[in-house]
N, C-alpha and C positions, 0 to 999 in steps of 0.2 A: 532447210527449215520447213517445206513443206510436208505434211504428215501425209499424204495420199501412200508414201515407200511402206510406211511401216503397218498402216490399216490393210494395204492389199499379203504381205509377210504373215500381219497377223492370222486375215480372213483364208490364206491357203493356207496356212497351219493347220485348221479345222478337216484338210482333204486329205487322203489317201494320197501316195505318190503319183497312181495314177490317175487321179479325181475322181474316180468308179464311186468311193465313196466319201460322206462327209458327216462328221462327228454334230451333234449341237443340245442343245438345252432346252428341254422343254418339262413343264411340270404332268407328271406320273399319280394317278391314283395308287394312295397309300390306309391301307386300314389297320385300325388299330385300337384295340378294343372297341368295336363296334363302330369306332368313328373318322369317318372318313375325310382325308385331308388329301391337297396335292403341295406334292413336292417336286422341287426340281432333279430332274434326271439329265442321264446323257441314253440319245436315241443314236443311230447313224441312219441316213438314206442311199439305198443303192439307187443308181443314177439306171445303172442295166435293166433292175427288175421295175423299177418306180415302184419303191413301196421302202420304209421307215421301219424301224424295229428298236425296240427299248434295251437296252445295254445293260444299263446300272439297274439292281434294287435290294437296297438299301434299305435298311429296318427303321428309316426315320431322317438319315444321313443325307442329305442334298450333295446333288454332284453336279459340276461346273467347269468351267476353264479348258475345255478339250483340244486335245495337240495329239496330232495323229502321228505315228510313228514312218519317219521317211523310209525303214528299209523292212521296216515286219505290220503285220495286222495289228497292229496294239495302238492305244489309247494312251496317254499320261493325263491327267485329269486334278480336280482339287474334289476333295470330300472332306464334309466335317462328321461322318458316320462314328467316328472314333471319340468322337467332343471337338478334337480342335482341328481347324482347317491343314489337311495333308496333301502330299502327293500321293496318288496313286497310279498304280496303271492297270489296264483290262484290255484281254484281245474283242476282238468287234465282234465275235459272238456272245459276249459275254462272260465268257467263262476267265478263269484266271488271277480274278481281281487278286493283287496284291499291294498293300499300304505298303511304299517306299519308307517313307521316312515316318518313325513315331517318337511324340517328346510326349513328360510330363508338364511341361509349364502349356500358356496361351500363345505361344509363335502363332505366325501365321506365317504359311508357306502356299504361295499361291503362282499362278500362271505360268505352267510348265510348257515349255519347250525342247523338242529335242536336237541333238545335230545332225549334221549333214550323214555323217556316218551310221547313226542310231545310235550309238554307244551310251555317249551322256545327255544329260539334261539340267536345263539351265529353269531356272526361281527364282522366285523374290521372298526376302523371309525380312520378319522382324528380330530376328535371334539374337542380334548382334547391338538389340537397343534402337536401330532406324532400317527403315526400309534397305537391304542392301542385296545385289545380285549374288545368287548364289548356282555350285555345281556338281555335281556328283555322279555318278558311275550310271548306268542304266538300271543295274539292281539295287538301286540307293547308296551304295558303299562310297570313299572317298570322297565326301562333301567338305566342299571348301568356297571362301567365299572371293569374290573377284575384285569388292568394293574397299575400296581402299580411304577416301575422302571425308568420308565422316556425314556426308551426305544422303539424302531420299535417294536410290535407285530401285526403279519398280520397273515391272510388266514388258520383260526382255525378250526379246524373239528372234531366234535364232535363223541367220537368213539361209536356205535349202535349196530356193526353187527361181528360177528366172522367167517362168510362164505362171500369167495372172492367175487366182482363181476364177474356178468355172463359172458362168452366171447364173445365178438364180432367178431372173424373167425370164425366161425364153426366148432372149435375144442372141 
């Protein structure tokens, strides 16, 4: 019953396998017709060089929800670039971006997590009418859903790791 398991699961999600690096969200200057707005990005920090770098840019699109891939450099991430909130995934220099999954309706597919193996990746989608867990291949393909109840299941996270995330004080 105590959440301490699942916040520490969630916050290593965010790291590389080997904590070298760690994905997060921070708002990005975005111009656009002469006027200038921020938006939220995905940046990562290397721990090695100490120093930050901006990942996502996106022509207006906010990017969110970062889940770092356990066995490759990549990202899975949520972006509404496209209109409605997606999975994506990007390698950590940036390049590669590719939209997983695309619908025409308002779903919402958010909070990607991968597994232990990298292969697939687990969500939470509205598609089905209520919030329900969903899973699909690495390159989007074979998505199916887990939720069977008829019930909210949201913000799933896939457990990988047995060693805490790194600290962020300097402790």
């Amino acid at each position: 019953t105590d959440r301490w398991p699942y916040d520490q699961a969630l916050e290593r999600d965010r790291f590389s396998a080997d904590q070298r690096f760690r994905a997060f969200v921070k708002d990005a200057v975005h111009w656009e017709e002469g006027t200038r707005e921020m938006i939220p990005a995905l940046y990562s920090f290397d721990f090695f060089y100490e120093m930050e770098e901006q990942i996502t840019h996106f022509g207006g699109g906010i990017a969110y929800d970062p889940a770092w891939s356990p066995t490759a450099g990549q990202i899975a991430f949520v972006s509404n670039d496209s209109g409605n909130d997606e999975i994506w995934v990007i390698n950590r220099d940036g390049s590669g971006a590719l939209q997983l999954i695309r619908d025409e309706y308002n779903w919402w597919d958010k909070h990607p997590s991968w597994s232990l193996e990298g292969s697939k990746i687990v969500f939470w989608s509205n598609r089905a009418g209520n919030r329900g867990i969903w899973v699909m291949d690495a390159d989007g393909s074979n998505l199916y859903s887990l939720s069977r109840t008829g019930f909210n299941d949201w913000d799933p996270v896939w457990i990988k790791y047995t060693d805490p995330p790194r600290r962020l004080d300097g402790e």
